[in-house]
GUVEX-700141 format. One record per residue (C-alpha): residue in one letter; x, z, y. Coordinates in steps of 0.25 Angstrom, whole numbers, plus 2048, in hexadecimal, padded with zeros to 3 digits. Example, Ala and Ser with C-alpha at 12.3 -4.5 7.8 and 13.67 -1.06 7.14 Angstrom:
residues 2
A83181F7EES83781D7FC
END
This chain:
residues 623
X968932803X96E9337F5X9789417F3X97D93C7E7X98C93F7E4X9959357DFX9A293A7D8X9AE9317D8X9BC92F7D4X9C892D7DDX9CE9207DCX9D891F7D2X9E292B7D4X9DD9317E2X9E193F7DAX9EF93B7D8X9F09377E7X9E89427EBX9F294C7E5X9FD9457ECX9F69467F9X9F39547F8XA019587F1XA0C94E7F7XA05945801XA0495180CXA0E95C80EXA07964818X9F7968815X9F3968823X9F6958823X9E795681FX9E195A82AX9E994F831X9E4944826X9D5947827X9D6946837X9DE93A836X9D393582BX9C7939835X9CF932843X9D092683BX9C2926838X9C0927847X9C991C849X9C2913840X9B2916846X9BB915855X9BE907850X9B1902848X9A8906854X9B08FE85FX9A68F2856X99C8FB852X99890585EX98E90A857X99691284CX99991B856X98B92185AX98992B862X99693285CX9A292A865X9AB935865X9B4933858X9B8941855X9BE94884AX9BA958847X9C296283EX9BA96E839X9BC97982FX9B2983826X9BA990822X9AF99481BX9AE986812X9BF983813X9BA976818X9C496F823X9BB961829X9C095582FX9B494E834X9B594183EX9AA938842X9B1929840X9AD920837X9AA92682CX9A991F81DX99E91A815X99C91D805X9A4911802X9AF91580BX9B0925806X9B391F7F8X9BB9157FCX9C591F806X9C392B7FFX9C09287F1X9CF9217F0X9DD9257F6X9E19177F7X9D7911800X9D791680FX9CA914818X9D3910822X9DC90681DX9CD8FE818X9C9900827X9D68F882CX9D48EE822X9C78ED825X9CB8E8832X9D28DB837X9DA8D5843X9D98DB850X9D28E584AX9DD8EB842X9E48EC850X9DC8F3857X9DA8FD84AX9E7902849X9E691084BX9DC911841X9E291A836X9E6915828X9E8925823X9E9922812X9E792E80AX9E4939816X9D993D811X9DC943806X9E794B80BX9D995580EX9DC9597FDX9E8960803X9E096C808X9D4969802X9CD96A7F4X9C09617F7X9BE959803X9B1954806X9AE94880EX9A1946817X9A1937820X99692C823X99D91E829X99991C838X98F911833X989918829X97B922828X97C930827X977930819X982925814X98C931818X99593480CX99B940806X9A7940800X9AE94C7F7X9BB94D7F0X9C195B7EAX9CF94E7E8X9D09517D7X9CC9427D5X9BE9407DAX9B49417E5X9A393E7E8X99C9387F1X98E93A7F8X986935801X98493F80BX97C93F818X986940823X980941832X98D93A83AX997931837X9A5934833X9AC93B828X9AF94B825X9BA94F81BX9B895D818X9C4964811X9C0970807X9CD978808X9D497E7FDX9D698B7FDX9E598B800X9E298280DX9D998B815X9E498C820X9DC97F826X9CF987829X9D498B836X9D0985844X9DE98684AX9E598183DX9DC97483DX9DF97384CX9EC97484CX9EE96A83FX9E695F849X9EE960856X9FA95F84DX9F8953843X9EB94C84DX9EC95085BX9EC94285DX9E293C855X9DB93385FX9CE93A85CX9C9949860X9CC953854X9C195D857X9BE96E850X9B6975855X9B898185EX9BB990857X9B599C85EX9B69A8857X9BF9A284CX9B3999849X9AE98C84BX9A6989856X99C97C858X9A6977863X9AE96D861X9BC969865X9C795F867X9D3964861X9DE958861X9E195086DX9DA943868X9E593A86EX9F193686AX9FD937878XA0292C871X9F992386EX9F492187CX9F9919887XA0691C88EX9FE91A89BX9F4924898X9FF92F893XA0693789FXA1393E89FXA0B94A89DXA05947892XA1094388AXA1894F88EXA0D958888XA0E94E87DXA1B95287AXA1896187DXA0F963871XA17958868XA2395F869XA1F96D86BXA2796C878XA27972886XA2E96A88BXA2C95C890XA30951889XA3C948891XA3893A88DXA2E933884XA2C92787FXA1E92187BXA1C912875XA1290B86CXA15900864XA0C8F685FXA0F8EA856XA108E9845XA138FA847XA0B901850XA1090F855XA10918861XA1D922864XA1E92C86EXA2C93386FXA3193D878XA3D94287CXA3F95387BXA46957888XA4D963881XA53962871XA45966868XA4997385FXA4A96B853XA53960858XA60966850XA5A966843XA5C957843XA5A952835XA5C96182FXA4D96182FXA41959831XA3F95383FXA34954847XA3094F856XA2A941853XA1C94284DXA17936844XA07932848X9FF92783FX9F5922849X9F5930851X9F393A845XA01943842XA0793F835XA16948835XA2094B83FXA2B93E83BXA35940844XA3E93D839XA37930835XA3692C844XA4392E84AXA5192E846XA5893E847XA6093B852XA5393985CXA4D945855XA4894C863XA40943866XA31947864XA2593E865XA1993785DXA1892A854XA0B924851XA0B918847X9FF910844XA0290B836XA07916830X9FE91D825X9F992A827X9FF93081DXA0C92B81CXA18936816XA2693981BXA2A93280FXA24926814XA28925824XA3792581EXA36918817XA2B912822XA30904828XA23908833XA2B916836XA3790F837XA33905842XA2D91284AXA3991A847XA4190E84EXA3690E85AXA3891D85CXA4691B85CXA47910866XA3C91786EXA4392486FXA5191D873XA4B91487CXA44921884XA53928886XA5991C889XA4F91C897XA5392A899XA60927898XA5D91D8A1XA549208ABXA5392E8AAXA619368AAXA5D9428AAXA5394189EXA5C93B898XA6794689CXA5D950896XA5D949889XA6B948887XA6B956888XA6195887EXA6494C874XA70945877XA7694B86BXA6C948861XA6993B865XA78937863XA74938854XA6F92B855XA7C925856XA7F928848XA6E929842XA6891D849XA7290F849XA6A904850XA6990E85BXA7691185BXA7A90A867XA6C90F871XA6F91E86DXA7E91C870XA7991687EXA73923880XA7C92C87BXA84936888XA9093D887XA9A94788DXAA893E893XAB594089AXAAF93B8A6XAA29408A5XA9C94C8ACXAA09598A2XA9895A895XA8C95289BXA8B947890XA8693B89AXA91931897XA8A92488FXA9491B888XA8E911890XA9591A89CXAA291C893XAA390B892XAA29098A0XAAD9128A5XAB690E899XAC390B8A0XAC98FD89FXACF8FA891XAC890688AXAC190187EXABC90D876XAB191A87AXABA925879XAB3934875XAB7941870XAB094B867XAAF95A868XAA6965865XAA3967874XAA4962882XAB196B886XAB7967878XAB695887CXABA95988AXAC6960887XACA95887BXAD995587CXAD6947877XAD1944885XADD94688CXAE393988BXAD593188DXAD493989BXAE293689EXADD92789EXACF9298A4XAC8925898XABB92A895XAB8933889XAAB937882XAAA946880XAA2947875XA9C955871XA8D954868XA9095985AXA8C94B855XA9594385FXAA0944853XA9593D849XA90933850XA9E92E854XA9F92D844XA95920846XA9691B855XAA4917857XA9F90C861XA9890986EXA958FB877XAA18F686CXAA9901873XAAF90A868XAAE91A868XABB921866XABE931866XAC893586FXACD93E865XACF933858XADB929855XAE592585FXAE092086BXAE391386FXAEF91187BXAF3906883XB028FF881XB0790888CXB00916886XB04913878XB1391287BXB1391F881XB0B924878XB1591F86EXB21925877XB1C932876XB19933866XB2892E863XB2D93986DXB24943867XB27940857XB2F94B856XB2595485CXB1A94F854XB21953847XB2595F84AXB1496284BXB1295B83FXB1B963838XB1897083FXB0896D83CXB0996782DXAFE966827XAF496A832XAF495D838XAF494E833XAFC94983DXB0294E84DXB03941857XB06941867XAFA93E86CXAF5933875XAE993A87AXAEF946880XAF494988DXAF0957891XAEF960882XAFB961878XAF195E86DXAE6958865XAE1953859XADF944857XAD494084CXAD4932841XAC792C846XAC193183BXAC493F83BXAB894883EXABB94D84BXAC095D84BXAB4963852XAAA95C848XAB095F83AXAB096E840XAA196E842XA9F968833XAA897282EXA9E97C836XA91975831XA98977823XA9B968821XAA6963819XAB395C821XABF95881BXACB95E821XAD495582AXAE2957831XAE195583FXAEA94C847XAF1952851XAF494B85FXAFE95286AXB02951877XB13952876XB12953887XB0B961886XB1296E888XB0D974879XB12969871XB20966878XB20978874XB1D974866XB2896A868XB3397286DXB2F97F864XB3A98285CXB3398E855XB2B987848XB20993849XB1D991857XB1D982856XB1398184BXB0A98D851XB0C98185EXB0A976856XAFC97D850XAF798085EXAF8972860XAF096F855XAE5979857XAE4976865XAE1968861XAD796C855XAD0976860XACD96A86CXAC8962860XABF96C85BXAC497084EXAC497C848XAD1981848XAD4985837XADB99383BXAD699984AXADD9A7847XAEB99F845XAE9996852XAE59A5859XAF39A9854XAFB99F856XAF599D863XAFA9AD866XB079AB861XB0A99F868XB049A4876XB0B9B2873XB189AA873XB1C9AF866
END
């Protein structure tokens, strides 16, 4: 057996890419471990493959495997498989050039039903040489399954622009990487390091990761399986109990808790990926942070091997508690961030994970109340974001959106607008609501008065992004959504002329407040909404609602300042006193009360609390 080494060049400029791969490509260091596993199950998967013709490649080693090992001593990390293997040929051919990938030259290779039945075989690109990362010279040792020992091949690269060749006598099949470390990347000469970097990024590579046992700190001849060797979601739903996707879920999202639904679907044709999504039971700790940071929960898979966590990429912000795995089959292996955001493939699965997800709360709501009880609890709030961030949904999130009502049971939010429709009563054309910064607030919102006076029913409506998503759903089942608390409201013949009556009576009353309140209001009118409260404040449908434009103010946001309607009641006992008070101090001190009591059931902040404290004294002291 000739020993004679053969020096060659990279193919043209392997050293340009190889600086990208080791400066831009990978952001985190620990990512090669990841590739050169992925590298050696793909290896595995092709010998799996060529052996169902060719029984024979196998021998008496038909347990495809994987083994990680490390020398502190020599600062050499190994990943060593014993799959298929590659010939001289096929060294130069993968190795010798970035552009070509012993993978995609396998699928070719193959034809019709073939193809189909090797579709999890990997096509991982450039992995390989994300091993210059952490490493200054890696050295290659592999004999194809078919091939002699002594037609084994090593191969060696320090990744400056060259590598060599040999023939080497190598006693099994299979291929080793081994990584010379620089001396900066030592960290990975540590057992539990290595361990943990496998059950993170290949717990469920299909085959068994094995290292060999420690005692005393040092290796021992023993070895061990050290990742779970199946992917949960990869197998039939039939052979996966409840208990096994509940554990699932524990590890995937650091949880204690179990999960309240899942959802688990493959889905063949031209795109071929698996999803399995759960359902948290409580909120997760990061589920506030909402865009302000990067989100995490759903983690992307490329033929079971972890690639990032892409919750971002996977599912719009307003589903962002969900938490769950994706594995495509046609994605590469080393596809960036950069790339899933401009990926028509991540688009279709985005849109599956979507559907998937609302089609799992719609059967809670249906079939399972209190599920689906609990999970308003936690997420009703945030899912009602969808209304403004997700359009072509719009109508199925607002079918499962609940709220708080007139006529339903205290603060509970059970009501559906479906529910609302069907109790309408006969003539009323529009969904009536009203806004506030709490349950209380909205309940005892003078602008109900005249809407309970009549039986119709209101939606109290108290989550801080209830205000926004009005801004963008302003109609239902062709049913329009009106806030009780905006415009005029609409009268029959009979109402309106009563109405009228009483505004003409009260004209003189009217200017009297307008005079007394100048400039603190754009305009005082008798209300139609009020039968019980001397007071409120009408909004333009366009005005941001009192309660809201404080919360800006408080989050330090910018709103333009707006004079506030006022509506009064001339029936009540405090506005005939303003009527009747011939003293023009007392009447405006009256006249203000009426104002700030308006501004303070709407949830505005009142501009000068220590003068209402002392008007307040003065008029209850009598002086």
């Amino acid at each position: 057996m000739s020993t004679e080494t053969e020096t060659r060049p990279f193919e043209a400029e392997v050293a340009q890419v190889l600086r990208l791969v080791t400066h831009s490509l990978y952001s985190h260091k620990e990512i090669f471990l990841r590739e050169l596993v992925s590298n050696a199950s793909d290896a595995c998967d092709k010998l799996r493959f060529e052996a169902i013709g060719k029984p024979e490649l196998l021998g008496d080693d038909g347990e495809l495997h994987i083994e990680v090992e490390f020398d502190k001593d020599a600062k050499t990390v190994t990943v060593r498989d014993n799959g298929i293997g590659m010939s001289r040929d096929e060294v130069v051919a993968n190795l010798g050039s970035i552009a070509s990938s012993g993978t995609r030259r396998f699928l070719e290779s193959l034809s019709g039903e073939q193809q189909a039945d090797a579709r999890l075989i990997g096509q991982f690109g450039v992995g390989f040489y994300s091993a210059f990362v952490v490493a200054d010279k890696v050295t290659v040792l592999t004999r194809r399954a078919s091939a002699e020992p002594k037609d084994g091949v090593r191969w060696e690269s320090d990744g400056q622009g060259e590598y060599s060749l040999r023939a080497e006598d190598i006693a099994v099949r299979g291929t080793s990487v081994i990584l010379h470390l620089k001396g900066d990347d030592t960290e990975f000469l540590d057992n539990w390091k290595l361990r943990d970097l496998i059950r993170k990024y290949s717990d469920h590579v299909a085959f068994p990761i094995r290292m060999k046992k420690q005692k005393d700190g040092k290796p021992t001849d023993e070895w061990e399986t050290v990742n779970d060797a199946s992917a949960l979601w990869a197998k039939p739903k039939s052979e996966i109990s409840d208990d096994d996707y509940k554990k699932f879920y524990k590890s995937l999202g650091h949880d204690f808790n179990d999960p309240l639904a899942w959802t688990h679907n493959r889905v063949e044709g031209a795109q071929r990926f698996t999803t399995l999504l759960y359902i948290p039971a409580q909120p997760p700790f990061d589920l506030l942070m909402g865009a302000r940071d990067e989100r995490r929960g759903v983690k992307l898979y490329i033929k079971r091997v972890f690639i990032m966590d892409a919750a971002e990429e996977l599912l719009p912000n307003y589903l962002r508690f969900v938490r769950g795995v994706v594995d495509a089959d046609d994605l590469p292996l080393n596809v960036s961030r950069e790339i899933l955001q401009h990926n028509r493939q991540i688009d279709r699965i985005k849109a599956s994970c979507v559907k998937r997800v609302l089609d799992l709360i719609e059967k809670l709501a249906k079939d399972e109340p209190e599920k689906f009880k609990t999970f308003r609890k936690a997420f009703g709030s945030t899912l009602k974001e969808g209304i403004v961030e997700d359009p072509s949904n719009r109508e199925r999130i607002a079918k499962l959106l609940r709220f708080a009502s007139t006529k339903g049971e205290g603060a509970e939010q059970n009501v559906s607008l479906d529910d609302y429709i069907a109790r309408m009563q006969p003539g009323q054309d529009a969904i009536w609501y009203v806004t506030a910064d709490s349950y209380k607030a909205a309940a005892g919102s003078p602008q109900l008065e005249a809407f309970k006076a009549k039986g119709i029913e209101v939606l109290l409506m108290f989550d801080r992004v209830d205000e926004w998503i009005l801004g963008q759903f302003t109609e239902y089942e062709g049913k329009p959504l009106k806030s009780a608390a905006k415009g005029e409201l609409p009268l029959d013949e009979a109402d309106k002329k009563k109405q009228e009556e009483v505004a003409k009576e009260a004209e003189p009353l009217v200017k009297k407040l307008k005079d007394l309140l100048g400039d603190g209001v754009s305009d005082v009118r008798v209300s139609a909404r009020l039968t019980d409260s001397p007071s409120c404040l009408a909004l333009s449908d366009y005005d941001l609602a009192p309660h809201l434009a404080r919360l800006l103010r408080e989050a330090g946001q910018d709103v333009p300042d707006s004079k506030p309607t006022l509506e009064i009641n001339p029936a009540h006992e405090l506005v005939k006193r303003v009527e009747s008070e011939s003293d023009e101090a007392k009447a405006k001190d009256l006249a203000m009360l009426l104002l700030e009591q308006a501004e303070i059931t709407a949830g505005a902040a009142l501009p000068d609390p220590a003068a209402f404290v002392q008007r307040m004294n003065r008029l209850l002291g009598g002086s």
